[in-house]
C-alpha positions in Angstrom: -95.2 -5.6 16.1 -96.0 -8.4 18.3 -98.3 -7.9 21.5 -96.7 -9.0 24.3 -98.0 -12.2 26.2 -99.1 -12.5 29.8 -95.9 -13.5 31.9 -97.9 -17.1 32.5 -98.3 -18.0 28.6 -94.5 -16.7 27.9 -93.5 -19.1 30.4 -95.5 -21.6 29.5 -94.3 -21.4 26.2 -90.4 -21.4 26.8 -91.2 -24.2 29.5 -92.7 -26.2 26.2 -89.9 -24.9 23.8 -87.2 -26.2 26.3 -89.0 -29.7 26.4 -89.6 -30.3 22.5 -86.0 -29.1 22.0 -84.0 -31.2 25.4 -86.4 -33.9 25.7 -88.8 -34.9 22.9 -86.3 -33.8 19.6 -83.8 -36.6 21.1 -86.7 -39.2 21.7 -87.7 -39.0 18.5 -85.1 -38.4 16.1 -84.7 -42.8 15.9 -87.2 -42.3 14.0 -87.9 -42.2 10.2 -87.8 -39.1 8.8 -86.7 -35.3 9.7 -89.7 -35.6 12.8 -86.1 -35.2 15.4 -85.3 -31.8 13.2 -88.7 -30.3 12.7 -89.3 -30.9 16.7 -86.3 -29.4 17.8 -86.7 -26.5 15.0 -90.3 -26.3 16.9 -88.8 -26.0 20.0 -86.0 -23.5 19.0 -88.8 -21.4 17.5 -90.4 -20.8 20.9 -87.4 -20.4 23.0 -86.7 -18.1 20.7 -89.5 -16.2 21.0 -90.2 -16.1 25.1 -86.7 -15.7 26.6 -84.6 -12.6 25.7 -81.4 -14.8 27.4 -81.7 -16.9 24.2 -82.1 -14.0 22.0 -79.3 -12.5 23.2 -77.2 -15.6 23.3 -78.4 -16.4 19.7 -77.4 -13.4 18.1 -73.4 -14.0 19.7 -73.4 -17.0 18.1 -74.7 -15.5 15.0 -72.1 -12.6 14.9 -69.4 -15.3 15.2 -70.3 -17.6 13.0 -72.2 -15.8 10.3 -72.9 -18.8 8.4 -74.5 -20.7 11.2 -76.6 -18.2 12.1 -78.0 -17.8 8.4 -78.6 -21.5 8.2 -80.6 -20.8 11.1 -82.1 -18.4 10.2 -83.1 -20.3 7.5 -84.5 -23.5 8.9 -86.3 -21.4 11.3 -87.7 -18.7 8.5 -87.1 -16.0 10.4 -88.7 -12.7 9.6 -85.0 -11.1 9.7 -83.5 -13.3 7.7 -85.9 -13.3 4.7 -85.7 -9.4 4.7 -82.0 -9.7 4.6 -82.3 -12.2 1.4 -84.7 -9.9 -0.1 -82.4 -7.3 0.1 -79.6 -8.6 -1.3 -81.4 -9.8 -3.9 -82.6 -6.1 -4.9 -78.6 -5.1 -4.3 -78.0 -7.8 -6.9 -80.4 -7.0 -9.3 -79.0 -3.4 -9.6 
């Protein structure tokens, strides 16, 4: 299990999640590339992490719309979602 950080760095960290994801994603998504996607994912990631409001309002959206929420999950490799895969790949297997 994850330590948790001092209340400073956690806010320092959503602060910087909610500006990759509101305010640097959209500057450079113009841009070539998937750079607009993997900053916002970035972004997402930390938010994510530091803010149980987000948490909380991430897994609503993810019990109603179950696909969404795996495509997430997915893009964002969450721990969760690869021990899900894994075991419904076992469940398959057998």
């Amino acid at each position: 299990m994850r330590s948790t950080p001092h209340p400073f760095v956690r806010i320092a960290l959503l602060v910087t999640g909610w500006t990759l994801f509101l305010v640097v994603a959209p500057l450079v998504s113009p841009l070539p590339g998937p750079a607009g996607t993997v900053v916002a994912a970035f972004g997402l990631i930390l938010i994510l992490r530091n803010s149980r409001w987000a948490r909380i309002r991430f897994v609503r959206l993810k019990a109603r719309w179950p696909r969404v929420g795996a495509f997430i999950d997915r893009i964002l490799v969450r721990g969760s979602a690869k021990r899900r895969r894994a075991v419904a790949k076992r469940l398959a297997a057998n």
